[in-house]
C-alpha positions as CSV (number, residue, x, y, z in Angstrom):
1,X,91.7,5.1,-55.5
2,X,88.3,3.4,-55.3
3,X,88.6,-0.6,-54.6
4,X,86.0,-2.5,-56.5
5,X,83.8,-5.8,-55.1
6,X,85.2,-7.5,-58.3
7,X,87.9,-10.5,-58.0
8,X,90.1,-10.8,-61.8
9,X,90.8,-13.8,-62.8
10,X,93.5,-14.4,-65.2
11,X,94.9,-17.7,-67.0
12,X,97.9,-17.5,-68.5
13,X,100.2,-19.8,-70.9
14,X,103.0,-18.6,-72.7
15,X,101.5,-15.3,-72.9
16,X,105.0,-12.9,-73.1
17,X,104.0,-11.5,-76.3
18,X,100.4,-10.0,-75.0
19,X,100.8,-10.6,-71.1
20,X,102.6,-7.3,-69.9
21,X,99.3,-5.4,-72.2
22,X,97.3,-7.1,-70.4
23,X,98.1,-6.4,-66.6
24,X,99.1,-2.6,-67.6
25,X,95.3,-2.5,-68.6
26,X,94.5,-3.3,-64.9
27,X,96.6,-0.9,-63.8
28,X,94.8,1.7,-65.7
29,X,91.5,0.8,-64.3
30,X,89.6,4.2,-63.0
31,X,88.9,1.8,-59.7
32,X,91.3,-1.2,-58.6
33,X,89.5,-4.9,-58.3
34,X,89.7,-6.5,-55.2
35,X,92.2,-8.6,-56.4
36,X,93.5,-10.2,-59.2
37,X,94.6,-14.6,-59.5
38,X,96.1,-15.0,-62.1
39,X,96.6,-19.2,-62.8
40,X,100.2,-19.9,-64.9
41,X,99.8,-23.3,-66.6
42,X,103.4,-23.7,-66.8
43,X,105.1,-21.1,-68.8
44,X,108.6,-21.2,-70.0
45,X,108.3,-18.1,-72.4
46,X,108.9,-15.4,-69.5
47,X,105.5,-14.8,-68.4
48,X,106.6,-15.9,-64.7
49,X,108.8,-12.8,-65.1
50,X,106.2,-10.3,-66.5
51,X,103.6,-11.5,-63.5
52,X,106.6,-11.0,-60.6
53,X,107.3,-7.4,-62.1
54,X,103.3,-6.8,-62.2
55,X,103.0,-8.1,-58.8
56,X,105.3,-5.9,-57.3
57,X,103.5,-2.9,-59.1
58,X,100.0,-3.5,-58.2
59,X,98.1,-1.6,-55.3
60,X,96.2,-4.2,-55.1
61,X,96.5,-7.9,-53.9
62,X,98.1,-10.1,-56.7
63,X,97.9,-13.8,-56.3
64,X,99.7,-16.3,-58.1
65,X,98.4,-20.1,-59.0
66,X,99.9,-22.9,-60.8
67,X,98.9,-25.3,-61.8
68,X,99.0,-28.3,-64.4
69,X,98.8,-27.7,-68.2
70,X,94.8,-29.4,-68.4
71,X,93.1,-26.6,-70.1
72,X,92.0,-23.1,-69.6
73,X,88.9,-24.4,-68.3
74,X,90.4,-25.9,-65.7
75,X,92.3,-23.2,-64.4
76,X,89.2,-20.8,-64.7
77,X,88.2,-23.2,-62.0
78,X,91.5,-22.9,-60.0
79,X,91.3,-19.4,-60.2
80,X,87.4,-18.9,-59.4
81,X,87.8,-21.1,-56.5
82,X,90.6,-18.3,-55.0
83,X,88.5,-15.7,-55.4
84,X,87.2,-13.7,-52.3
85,X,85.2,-10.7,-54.3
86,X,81.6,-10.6,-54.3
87,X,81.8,-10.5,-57.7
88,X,84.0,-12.7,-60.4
89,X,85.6,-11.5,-64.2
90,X,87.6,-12.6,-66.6
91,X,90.8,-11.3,-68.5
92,X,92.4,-13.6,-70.3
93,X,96.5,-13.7,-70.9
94,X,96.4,-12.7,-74.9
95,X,93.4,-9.8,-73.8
96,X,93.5,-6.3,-72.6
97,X,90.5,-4.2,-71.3
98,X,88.9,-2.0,-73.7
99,X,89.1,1.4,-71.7
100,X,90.2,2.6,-68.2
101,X,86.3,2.6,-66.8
102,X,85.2,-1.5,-68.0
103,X,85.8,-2.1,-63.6
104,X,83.9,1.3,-62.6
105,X,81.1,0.7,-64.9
106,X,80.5,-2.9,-64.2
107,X,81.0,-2.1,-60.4
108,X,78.5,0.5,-60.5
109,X,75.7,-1.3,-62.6
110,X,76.1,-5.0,-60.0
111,X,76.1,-1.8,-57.0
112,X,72.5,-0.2,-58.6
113,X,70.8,-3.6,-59.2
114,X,71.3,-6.4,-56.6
115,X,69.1,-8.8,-58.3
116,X,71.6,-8.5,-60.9
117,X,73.8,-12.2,-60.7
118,X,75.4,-12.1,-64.1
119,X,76.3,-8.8,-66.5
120,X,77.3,-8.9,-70.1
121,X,78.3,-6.7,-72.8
122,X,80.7,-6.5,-75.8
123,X,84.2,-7.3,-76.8
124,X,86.2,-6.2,-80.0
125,X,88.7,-8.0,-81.9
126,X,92.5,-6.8,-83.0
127,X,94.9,-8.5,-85.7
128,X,98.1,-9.7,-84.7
129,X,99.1,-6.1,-86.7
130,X,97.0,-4.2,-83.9
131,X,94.1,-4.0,-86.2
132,X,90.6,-4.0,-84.9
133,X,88.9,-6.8,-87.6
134,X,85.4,-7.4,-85.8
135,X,82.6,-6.9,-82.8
136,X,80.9,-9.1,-81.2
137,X,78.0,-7.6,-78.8
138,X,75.9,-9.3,-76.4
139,X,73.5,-7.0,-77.2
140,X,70.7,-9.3,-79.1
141,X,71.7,-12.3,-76.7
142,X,68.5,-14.1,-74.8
143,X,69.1,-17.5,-73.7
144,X,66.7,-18.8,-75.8
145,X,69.7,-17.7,-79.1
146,X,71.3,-20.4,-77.1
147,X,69.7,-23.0,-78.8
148,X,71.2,-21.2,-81.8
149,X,74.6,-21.6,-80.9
150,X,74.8,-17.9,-79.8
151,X,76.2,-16.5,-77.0
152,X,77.2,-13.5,-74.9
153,X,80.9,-12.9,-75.5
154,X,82.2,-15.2,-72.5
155,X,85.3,-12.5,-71.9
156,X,82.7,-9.9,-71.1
157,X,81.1,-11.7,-68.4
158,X,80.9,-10.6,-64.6
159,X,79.3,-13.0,-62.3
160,X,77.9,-12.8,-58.4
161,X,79.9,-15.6,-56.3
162,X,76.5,-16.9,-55.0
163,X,75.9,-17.8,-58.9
164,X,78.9,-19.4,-59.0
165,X,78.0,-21.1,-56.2
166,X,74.9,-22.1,-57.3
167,X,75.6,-23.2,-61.3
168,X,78.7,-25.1,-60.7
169,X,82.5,-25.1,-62.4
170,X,83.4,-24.9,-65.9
171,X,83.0,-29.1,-67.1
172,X,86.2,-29.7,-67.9
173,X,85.6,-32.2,-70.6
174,X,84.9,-29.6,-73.1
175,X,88.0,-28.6,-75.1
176,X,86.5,-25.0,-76.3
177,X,83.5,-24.9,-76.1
178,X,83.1,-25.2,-71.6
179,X,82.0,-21.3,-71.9
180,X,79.0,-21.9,-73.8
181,X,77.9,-25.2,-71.7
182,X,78.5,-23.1,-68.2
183,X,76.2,-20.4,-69.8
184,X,73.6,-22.3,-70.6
185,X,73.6,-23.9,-67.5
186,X,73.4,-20.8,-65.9
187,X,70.8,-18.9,-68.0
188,X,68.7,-21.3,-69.9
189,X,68.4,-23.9,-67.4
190,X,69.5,-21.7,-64.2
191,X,67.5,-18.9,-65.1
192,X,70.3,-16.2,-63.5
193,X,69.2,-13.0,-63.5
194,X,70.8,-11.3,-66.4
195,X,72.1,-7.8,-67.4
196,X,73.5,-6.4,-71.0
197,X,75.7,-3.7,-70.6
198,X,76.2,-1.6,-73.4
199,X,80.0,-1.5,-73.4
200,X,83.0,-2.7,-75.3
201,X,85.3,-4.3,-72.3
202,X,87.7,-6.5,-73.9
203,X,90.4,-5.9,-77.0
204,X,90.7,-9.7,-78.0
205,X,94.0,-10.8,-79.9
206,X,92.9,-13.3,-82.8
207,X,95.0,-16.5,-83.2
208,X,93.9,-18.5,-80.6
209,X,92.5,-21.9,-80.6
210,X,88.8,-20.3,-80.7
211,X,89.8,-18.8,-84.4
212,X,91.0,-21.6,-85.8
213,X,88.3,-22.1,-88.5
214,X,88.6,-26.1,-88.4
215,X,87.8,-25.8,-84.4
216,X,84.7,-23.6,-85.7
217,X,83.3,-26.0,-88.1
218,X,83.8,-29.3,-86.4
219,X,84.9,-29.3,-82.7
220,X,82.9,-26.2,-81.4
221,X,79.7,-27.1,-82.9
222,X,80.0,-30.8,-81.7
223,X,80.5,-29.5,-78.6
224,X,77.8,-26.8,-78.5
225,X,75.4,-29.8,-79.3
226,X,76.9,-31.6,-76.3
227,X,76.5,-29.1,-73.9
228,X,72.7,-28.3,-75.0
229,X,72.3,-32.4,-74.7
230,X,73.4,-32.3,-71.2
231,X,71.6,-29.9,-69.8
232,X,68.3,-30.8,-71.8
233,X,68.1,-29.4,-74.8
234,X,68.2,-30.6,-78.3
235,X,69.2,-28.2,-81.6
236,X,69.5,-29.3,-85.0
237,X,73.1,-29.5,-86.8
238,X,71.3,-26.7,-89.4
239,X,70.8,-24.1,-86.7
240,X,74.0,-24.3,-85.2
241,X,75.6,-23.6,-88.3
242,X,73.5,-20.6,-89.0
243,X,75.8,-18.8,-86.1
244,X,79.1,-19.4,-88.8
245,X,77.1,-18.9,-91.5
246,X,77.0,-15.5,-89.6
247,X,80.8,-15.1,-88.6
248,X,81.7,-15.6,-92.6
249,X,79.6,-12.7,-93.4
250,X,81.1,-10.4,-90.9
């Protein structure tokens, strides 16, 4: 089987429930990545033991990191740094890919267009009953809806190494909202060169700290006004609302 360019990066915590879903969706792929880190924050649910089994399975280079419990944004930055791919994704723990082609289709788009240093596209949602409940597509995303408080779907995002290179790590002082900040960074003020992908690539389980409606309403809009502050940019507490305003409707 084809081996993609792309290096998976996966952080986990207590994941049992969703984890073995998760790799079994990378084993599916139509081509392999490169390889896939996955960064355990120090589980004691039996993830360890889903990850050796997986390990053992996998055609394809499986590295394990661990590290300290200090956020997921911190070990996205562990498990970026490991990478060797010319290209970097994300699957988190409590998410599974969408289809058996999201690899082949994002390998072939970053093969077609070199230019290309960061491709997007759109992720689903799914009930703790297996339910799909909403979708979220990239599809209407510009950096300047940043200012907006709206954002690609950070799950669906593929990046070049030299763009990691160039933008930085995720700041680790944000609690949730360190995906928004790094994409502003990168495509507001960065300018990377940018690609929507018309694809559904991630089944995401709800129930995470992201859903929580309080985090919505206070925390992540705090922080979305923080990150806009630090790299420049000012937006009114009105307009970031308008992107819940949004969420409640849908």
């Amino acid at each position: 089987m084809t081996v993609s360019g792309i290096s998976l990066v996966t952080p986990v915590l207590n994941e049992a429930r969703t984890l073995n879903e998760t790799l079994e969706s990378v084993l599916h792929q139509s081509i392999y990545p490169k390889e896939h880190i996955i960064v355990d924050s120090g589980s004691t649910d039996g993830s360890l033991d889903i990850i050796k089994r997986y390990s053992g399975r996998a055609p394809y280079p499986v590295r394990l990191i661990t590290t300290p419990a200090e956020g997921v944004y911190a070990a996205l930055n562990a498990g970026n740094a490991a990478t060797t791919g010319e290209v970097i994704g994300l699957l988190h723990g409590d998410d599974a890919f969408s289809s058996h082609h999201v690899l082949e289709f994002i390998s072939s788009a970053m093969t077609r267009d070199k230019d290309v240093e960061l491709i997007y596209g759109d992720v689903h949602y799914i009930n703790t009953r297996g339910q799909r409940t909403r979708y979220y597509s990239g599809a209407h995303f510009m950096p300047s809806t940043l200012l907006s408080g709206f954002a690609f779907p950070h799950p669906s995002m593929y990046i070049r190494r030299t763009l990691w290179q160039r933008i930085g790590t995720y700041d680790t002082r944000f609690r949730i909202a360190g995906d928004y900040e790094w994409i502003v960074r990168s495509t507001l003020k960065g300018r990377a060169r940018t690609m929507y992908l018309p694809l559904d690539m991630v089944a995401m389980h709800e129930g995470g700290i992201a859903f929580r409606w309080s985090n919505r309403l206070r925390h992540n809009i705090s922080e979305k006004r923080r990150a806009l502050h630090l790299n420049g940019y000012k937006a009114p507490l009105w307009r970031l609302m308008g992107r819940y305003l949004y969420l409640f409707r849908h």
